[in-house]
DRENDO-1510 file (C-alpha; in Angstrom, 1 decimal, always signed):
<recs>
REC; n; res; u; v; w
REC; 1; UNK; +0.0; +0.0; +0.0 .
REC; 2; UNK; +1.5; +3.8; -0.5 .
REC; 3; UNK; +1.2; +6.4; +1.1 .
REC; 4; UNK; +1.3; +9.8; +0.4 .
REC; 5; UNK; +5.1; +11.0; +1.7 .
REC; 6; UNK; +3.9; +13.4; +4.6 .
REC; 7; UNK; +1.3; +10.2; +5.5 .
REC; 8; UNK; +3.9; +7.8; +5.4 .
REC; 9; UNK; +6.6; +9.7; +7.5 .
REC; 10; UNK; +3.6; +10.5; +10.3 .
REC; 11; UNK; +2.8; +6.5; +10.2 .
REC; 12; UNK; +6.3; +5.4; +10.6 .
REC; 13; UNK; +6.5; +5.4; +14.0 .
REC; 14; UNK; +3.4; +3.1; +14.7 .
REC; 15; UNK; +4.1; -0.5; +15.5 .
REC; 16; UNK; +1.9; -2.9; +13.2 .
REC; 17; UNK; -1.5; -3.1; +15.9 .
REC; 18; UNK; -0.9; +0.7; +16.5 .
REC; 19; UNK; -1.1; +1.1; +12.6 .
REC; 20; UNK; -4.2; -1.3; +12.3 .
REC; 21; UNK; -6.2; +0.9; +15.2 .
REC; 22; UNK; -5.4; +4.5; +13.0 .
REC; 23; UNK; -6.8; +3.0; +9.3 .
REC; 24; UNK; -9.9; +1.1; +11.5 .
REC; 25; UNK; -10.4; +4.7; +13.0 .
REC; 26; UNK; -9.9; +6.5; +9.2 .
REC; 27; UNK; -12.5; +3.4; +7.8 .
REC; 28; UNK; -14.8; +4.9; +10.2 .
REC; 29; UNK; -14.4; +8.2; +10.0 .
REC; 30; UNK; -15.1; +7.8; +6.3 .
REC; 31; UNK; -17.9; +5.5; +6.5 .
REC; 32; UNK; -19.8; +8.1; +8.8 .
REC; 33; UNK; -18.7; +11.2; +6.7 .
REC; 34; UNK; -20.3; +9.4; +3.3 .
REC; 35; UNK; -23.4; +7.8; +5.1 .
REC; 36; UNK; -24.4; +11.3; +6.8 .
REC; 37; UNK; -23.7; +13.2; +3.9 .
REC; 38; UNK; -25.9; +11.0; +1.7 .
REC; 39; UNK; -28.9; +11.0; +4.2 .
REC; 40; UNK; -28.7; +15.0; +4.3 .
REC; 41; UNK; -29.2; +14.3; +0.5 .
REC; 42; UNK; -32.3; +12.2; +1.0 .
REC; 43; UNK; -33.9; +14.6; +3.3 .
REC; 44; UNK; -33.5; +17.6; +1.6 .
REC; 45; UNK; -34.6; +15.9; -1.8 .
REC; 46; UNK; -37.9; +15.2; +0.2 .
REC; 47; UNK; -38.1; +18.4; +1.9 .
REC; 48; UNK; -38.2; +19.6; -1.7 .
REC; 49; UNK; -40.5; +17.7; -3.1 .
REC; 50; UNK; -43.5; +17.9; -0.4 .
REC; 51; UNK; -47.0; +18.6; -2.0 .
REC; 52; UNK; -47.4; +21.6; +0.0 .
REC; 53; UNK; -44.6; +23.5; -1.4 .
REC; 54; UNK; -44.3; +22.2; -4.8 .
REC; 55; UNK; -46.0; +19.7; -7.7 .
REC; 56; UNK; -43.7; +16.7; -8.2 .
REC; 57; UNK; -43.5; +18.0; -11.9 .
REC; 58; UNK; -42.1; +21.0; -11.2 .
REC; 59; UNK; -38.2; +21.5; -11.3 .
REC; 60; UNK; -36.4; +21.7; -8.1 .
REC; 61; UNK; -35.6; +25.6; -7.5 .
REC; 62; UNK; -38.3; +27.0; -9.0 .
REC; 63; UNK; -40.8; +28.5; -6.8 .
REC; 64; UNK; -44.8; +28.2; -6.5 .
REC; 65; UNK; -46.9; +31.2; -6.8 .
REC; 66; UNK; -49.4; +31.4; -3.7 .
REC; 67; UNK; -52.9; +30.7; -4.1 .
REC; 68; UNK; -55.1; +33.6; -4.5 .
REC; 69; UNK; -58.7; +33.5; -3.8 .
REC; 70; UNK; -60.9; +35.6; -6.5 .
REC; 71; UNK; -63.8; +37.2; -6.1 .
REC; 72; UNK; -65.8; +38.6; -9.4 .
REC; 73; UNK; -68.3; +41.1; -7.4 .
REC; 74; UNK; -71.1; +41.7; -9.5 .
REC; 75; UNK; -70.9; +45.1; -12.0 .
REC; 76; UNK; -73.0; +48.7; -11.3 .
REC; 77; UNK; -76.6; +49.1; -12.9 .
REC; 78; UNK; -76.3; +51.0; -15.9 .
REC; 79; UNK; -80.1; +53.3; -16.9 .
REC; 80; UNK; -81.0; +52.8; -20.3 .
REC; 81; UNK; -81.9; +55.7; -20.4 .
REC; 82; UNK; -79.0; +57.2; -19.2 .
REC; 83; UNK; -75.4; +58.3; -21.8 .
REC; 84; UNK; -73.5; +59.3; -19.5 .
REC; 85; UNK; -72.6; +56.1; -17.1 .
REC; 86; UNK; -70.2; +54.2; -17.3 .
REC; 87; UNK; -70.6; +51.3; -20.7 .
REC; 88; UNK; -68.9; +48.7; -18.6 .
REC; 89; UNK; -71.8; +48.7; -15.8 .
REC; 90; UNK; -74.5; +46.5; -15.6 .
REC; 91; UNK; -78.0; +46.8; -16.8 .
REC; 92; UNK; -81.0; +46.3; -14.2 .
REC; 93; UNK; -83.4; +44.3; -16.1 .
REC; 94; UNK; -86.2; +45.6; -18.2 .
REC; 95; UNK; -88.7; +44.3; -15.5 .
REC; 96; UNK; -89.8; +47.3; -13.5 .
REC; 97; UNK; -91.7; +45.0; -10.8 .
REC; 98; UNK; -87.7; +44.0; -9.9 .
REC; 99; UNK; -86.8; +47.6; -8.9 .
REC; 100; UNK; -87.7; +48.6; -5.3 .
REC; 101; UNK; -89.1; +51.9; -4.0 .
REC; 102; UNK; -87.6; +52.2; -0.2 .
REC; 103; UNK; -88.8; +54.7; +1.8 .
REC; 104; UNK; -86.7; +57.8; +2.7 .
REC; 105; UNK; -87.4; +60.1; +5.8 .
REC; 106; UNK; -86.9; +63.4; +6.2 .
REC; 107; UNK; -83.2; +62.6; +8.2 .
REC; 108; UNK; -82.7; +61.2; +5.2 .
REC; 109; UNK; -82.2; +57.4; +6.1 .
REC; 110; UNK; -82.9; +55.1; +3.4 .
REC; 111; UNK; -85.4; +52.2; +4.5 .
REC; 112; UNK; -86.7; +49.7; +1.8 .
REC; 113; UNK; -90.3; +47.3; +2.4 .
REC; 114; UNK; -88.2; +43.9; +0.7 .
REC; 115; UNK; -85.7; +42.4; +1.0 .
REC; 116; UNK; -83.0; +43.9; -1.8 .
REC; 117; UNK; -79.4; +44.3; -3.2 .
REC; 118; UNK; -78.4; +47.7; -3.2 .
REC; 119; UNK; -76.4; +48.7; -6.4 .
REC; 120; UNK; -74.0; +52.2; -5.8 .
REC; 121; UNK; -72.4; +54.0; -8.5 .
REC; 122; UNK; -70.2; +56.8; -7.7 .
REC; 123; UNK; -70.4; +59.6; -9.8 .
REC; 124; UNK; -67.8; +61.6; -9.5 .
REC; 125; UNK; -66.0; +63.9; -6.8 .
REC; 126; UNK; -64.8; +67.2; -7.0 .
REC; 127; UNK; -63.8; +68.6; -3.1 .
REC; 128; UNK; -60.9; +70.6; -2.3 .
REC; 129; UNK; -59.4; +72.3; +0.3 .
REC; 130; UNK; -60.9; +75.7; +0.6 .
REC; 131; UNK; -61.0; +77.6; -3.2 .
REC; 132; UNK; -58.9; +75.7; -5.8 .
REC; 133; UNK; -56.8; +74.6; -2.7 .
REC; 134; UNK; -54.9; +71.1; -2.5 .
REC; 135; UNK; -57.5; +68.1; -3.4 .
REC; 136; UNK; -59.8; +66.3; -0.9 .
REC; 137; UNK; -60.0; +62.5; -1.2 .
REC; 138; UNK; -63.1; +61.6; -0.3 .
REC; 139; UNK; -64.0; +57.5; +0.8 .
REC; 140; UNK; -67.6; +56.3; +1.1 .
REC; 141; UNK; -69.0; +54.1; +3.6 .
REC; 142; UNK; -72.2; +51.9; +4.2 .
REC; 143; UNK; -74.4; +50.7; +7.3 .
REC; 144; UNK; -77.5; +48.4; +6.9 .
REC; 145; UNK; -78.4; +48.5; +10.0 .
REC; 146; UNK; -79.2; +52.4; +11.4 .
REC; 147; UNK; -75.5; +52.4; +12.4 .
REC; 148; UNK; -74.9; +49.4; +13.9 .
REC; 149; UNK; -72.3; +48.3; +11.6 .
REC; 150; UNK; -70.5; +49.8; +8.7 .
REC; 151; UNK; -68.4; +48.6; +5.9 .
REC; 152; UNK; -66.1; +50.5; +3.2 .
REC; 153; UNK; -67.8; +51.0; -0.3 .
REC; 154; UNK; -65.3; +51.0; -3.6 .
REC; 155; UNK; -63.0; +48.8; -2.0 .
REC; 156; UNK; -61.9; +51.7; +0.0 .
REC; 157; UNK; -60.9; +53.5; -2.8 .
REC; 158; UNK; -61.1; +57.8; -3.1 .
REC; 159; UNK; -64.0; +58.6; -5.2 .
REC; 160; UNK; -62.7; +59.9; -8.5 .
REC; 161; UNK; -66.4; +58.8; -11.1 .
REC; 162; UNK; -66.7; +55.2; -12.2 .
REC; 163; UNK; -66.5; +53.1; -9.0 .
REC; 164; UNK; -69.1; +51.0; -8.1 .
REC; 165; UNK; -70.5; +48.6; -5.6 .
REC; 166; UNK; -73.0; +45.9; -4.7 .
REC; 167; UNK; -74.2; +45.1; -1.3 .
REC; 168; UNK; -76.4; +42.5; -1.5 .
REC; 169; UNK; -79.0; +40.6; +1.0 .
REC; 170; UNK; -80.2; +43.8; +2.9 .
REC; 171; UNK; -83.0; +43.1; +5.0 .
REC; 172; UNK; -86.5; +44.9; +4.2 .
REC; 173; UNK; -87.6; +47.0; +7.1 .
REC; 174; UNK; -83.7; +48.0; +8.0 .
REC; 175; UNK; -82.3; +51.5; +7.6 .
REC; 176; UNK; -79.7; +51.8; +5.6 .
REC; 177; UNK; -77.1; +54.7; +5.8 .
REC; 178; UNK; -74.2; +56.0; +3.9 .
REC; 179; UNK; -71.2; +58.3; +5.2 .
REC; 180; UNK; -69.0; +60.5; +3.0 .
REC; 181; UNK; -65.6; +61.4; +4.7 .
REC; 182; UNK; -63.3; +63.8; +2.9 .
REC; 183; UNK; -59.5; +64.2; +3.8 .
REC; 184; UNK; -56.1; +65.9; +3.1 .
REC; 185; UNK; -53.3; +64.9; +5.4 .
REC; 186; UNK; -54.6; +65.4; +9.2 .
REC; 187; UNK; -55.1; +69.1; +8.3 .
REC; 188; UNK; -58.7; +68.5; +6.7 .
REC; 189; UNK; -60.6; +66.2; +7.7 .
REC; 190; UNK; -64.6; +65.9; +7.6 .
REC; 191; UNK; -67.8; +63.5; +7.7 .
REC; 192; UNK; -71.2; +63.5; +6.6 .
REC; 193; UNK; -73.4; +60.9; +6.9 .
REC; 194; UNK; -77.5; +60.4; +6.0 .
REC; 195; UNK; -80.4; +59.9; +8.3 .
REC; 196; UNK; -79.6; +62.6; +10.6 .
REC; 197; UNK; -80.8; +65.4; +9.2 .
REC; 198; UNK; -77.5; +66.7; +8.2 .
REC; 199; UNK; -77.9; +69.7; +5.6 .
REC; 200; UNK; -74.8; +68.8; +4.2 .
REC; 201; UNK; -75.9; +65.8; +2.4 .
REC; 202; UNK; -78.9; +65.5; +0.9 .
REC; 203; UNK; -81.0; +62.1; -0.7 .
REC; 204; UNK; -83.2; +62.9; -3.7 .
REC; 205; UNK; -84.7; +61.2; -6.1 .
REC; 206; UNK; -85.7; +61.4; -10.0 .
REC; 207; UNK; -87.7; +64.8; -10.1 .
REC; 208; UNK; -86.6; +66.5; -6.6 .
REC; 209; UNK; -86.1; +69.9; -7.2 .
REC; 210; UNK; -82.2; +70.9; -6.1 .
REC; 211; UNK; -81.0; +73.6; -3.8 .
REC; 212; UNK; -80.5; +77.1; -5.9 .
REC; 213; UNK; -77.1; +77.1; -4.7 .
REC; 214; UNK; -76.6; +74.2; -7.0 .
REC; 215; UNK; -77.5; +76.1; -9.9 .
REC; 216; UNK; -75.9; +79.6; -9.3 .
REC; 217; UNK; -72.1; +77.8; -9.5 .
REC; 218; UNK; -70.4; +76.2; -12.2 .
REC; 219; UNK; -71.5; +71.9; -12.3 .
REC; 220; UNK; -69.0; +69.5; -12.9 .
REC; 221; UNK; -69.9; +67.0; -16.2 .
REC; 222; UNK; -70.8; +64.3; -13.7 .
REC; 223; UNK; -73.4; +66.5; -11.6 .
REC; 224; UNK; -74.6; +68.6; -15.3 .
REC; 225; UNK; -75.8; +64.6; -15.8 .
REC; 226; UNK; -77.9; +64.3; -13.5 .
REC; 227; UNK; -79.6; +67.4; -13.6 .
REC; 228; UNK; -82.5; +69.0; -15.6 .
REC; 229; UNK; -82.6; +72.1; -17.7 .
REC; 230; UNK; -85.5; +73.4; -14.8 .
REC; 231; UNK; -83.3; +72.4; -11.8 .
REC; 232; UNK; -84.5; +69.2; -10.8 .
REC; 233; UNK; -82.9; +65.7; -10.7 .
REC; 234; UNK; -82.7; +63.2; -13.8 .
REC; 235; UNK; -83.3; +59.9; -14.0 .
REC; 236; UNK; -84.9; +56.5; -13.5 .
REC; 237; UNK; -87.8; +55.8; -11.2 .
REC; 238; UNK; -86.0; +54.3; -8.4 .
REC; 239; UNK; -82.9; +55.8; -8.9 .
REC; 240; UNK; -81.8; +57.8; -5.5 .
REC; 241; UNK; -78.7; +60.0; -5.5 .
REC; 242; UNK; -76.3; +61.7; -2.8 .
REC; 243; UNK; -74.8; +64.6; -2.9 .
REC; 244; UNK; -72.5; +66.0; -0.3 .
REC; 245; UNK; -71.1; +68.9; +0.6 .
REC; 246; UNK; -68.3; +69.2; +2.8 .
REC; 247; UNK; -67.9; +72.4; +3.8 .
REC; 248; UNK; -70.9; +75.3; +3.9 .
REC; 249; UNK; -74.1; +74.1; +2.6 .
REC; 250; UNK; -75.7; +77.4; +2.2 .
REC; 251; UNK; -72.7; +78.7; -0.3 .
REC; 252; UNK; -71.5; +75.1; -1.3 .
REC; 253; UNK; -72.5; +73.5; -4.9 .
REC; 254; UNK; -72.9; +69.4; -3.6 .
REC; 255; UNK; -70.3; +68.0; -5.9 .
REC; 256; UNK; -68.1; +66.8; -3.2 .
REC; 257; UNK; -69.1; +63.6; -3.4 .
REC; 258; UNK; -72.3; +62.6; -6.0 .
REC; 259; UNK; -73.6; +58.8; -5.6 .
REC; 260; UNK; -76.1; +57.1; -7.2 .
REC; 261; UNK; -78.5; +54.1; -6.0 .
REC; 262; UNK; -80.7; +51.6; -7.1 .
REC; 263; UNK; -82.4; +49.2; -4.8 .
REC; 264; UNK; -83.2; +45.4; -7.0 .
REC; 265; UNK; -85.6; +43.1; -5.1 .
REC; 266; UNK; -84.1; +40.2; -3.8 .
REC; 267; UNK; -86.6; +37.9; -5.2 .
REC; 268; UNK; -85.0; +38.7; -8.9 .
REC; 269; UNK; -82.0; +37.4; -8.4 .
REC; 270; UNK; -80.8; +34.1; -9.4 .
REC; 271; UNK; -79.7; +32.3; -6.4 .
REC; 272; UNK; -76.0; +31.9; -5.4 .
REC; 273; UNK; -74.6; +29.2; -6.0 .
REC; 274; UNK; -73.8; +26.0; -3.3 .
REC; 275; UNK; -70.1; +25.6; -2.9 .
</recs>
C-alpha cells in the first residue's frame, strides 16, 4: 500500500496493531462522513418535493406562486336611459316589478319594504381644500343596519367617477345609511353621513327639485348629468342620488361627493350558488 510521503513519514513510527487501530479509525471516519452526507441528501430531496410547497413536476428551485382567492363582485346598474354612465356597468333588467321603492325620511335614512341588493355607483367627486386649494380624497362608507355596523364601499378606494359597488342581501324593514368622509393629510378632515338630518348631504330622487345654490355655480360633467334644464334631478324611477357637501351648505354646490343608487328586489335574483 502507498502512502502519500507526509502520511507515510507520520505512520512510521506506529508498530503494526498501532497502525491497524489508525486505518480502522480513518475506515470509520469515512464511513460516517459518506453515510451522513448522503442521508442529508435524502432529506433535503424530500423536503423539496412535499406537496405543500411544490408539484412533483415542477423542477427543483423554482418556486410556486401562492394561491389567490378571486372574487368577481357583480358590476354597477347601468339606466338605459342614461349616456352618461359608465358602458362597462351593468344593466338592471327591463322588469320594472324587480326595482324597489324604499322609503326615505326626512333625516334622510334610506329604509326599503323587501328584501333587496343595493347597487352604488359613484359619480364623481370634485372637493378641495378651501377655493382651488390642495384636493380632498373623499371614501364612502355603508351601514345596513341604522348604524350598527359599517363597511367601506369602492374597495376603499377615493372617489374619483366610475366606481361601483354591490351590497347585496339587505333586510327589508332595516335602515340603511351612507357616510362620505373627505381628507387631506390630518389638516382637513370631515364627515357627513344620511339619516340625521344633516344639511350637508342631501338624498333625492328622480324629479326633486335641487338647492338654488346648486344652480348659481359652475357643475361639474358628472353633476350637469344628473340634472335637468328646470333644476330638478334626472333619471330612472328608483334611482336615489347623494350629494354632499363638505364644507358650507348654504354657499356650497354638492359635488363633493355625487352617488347614485338603485335598490333590486331580492326575489330577482338568481340564487347563489352551493359551494
Amino acid at each position: 500500500m502507498r502512502f502519500h510521503p507526509m502520511i507515510h513519514r507520520l505512520l512510521k513510527g506506529f508498530s503494526t496493531a498501532e497502525f491497524v487501530v489508525v486505518m480502522g479509525l480513518l475506515a470509520t471516519m469515512a464511513a460516517v462522513f459518506v453515510m451522513t452526507t448522503k442521508n442529508l441528501h435524502i432529506d433535503a430531496s424530500i423536503l423539496t418535493r412535499m406537496p405543500s410547497l411544490m408539484p412533483l413536476d415542477m423542477p427543483l428551485g423554482q418556486e410556486k406562486e401562492p394561491a389567490t382567492l378571486h372574487h368577481t363582485p357583480q358590476q354597477p346598474f347601468t339606466p338605459e336611459t342614461n349616456s352618461s354612465s359608465s358602458s362597462s356597468g351593468m344593466s338592471i333588467p327591463s322588469d320594472t316589478s324587480c326595482i324597489a321603492l324604499p322609503t326615505i325620511d326626512r333625516d334622510g335614512g334610506i329604509t326599503p319594504a323587501v328584501n333587496v341588493t343595493a347597487h352604488v355607483e359613484a359619480l364623481g367627486s370634485e372637493s378641495t381644500v378651501g377655493y382651488r386649494g390642495p384636493r380632498v380624497d373623499v371614501h364612502a362608507s355603508i351601514s345596513t343596519d341604522n348604524g350598527a355596523t359599517w363597511r367601506p364601499l369602492f374597495a376603499l378606494k377615493a372617489i374619483r367617477g366610475g366606481e361601483s359597488d354591490v351590497v347585496s342581501n339587505i333586510s327589508g324593514g332595516g335602515r340603511m345609511l351612507l357616510t362620505l368622509e373627505g381628507r387631506y393629510g390630518w389638516s382637513y378632515q370631515k364627515k357627513v353621513t344620511t339619516g340625521e338630518g344633516d344639511s350637508h348631504i342631501l338624498v333625492l330622487t328622480a324629479g326633486d327639485s335641487i338647492p338654488a345654490a346648486i344652480l348659481s355655480t359652475p357643475s361639474k360633467p358628472f353633476l350637469q348629468s344628473i340634472l335637468t334644464s328646470n333644476g330638478h334631478i334626472a333619471g330612472e324611477e328608483g334611482d336615489i342620488i347623494i350629494l354632499a357637501e363638505l364644507d358650507d351648505p348654504a354657499a356650497g354646490d354638492f359635488q363633493d361627493a355625487v352617488l347614485r343608487i338603485r335598490f333590486e328586489k331580492q326575489e330577482c335574483l338568481p340564487p347563489e350558488p352551493i359551494l
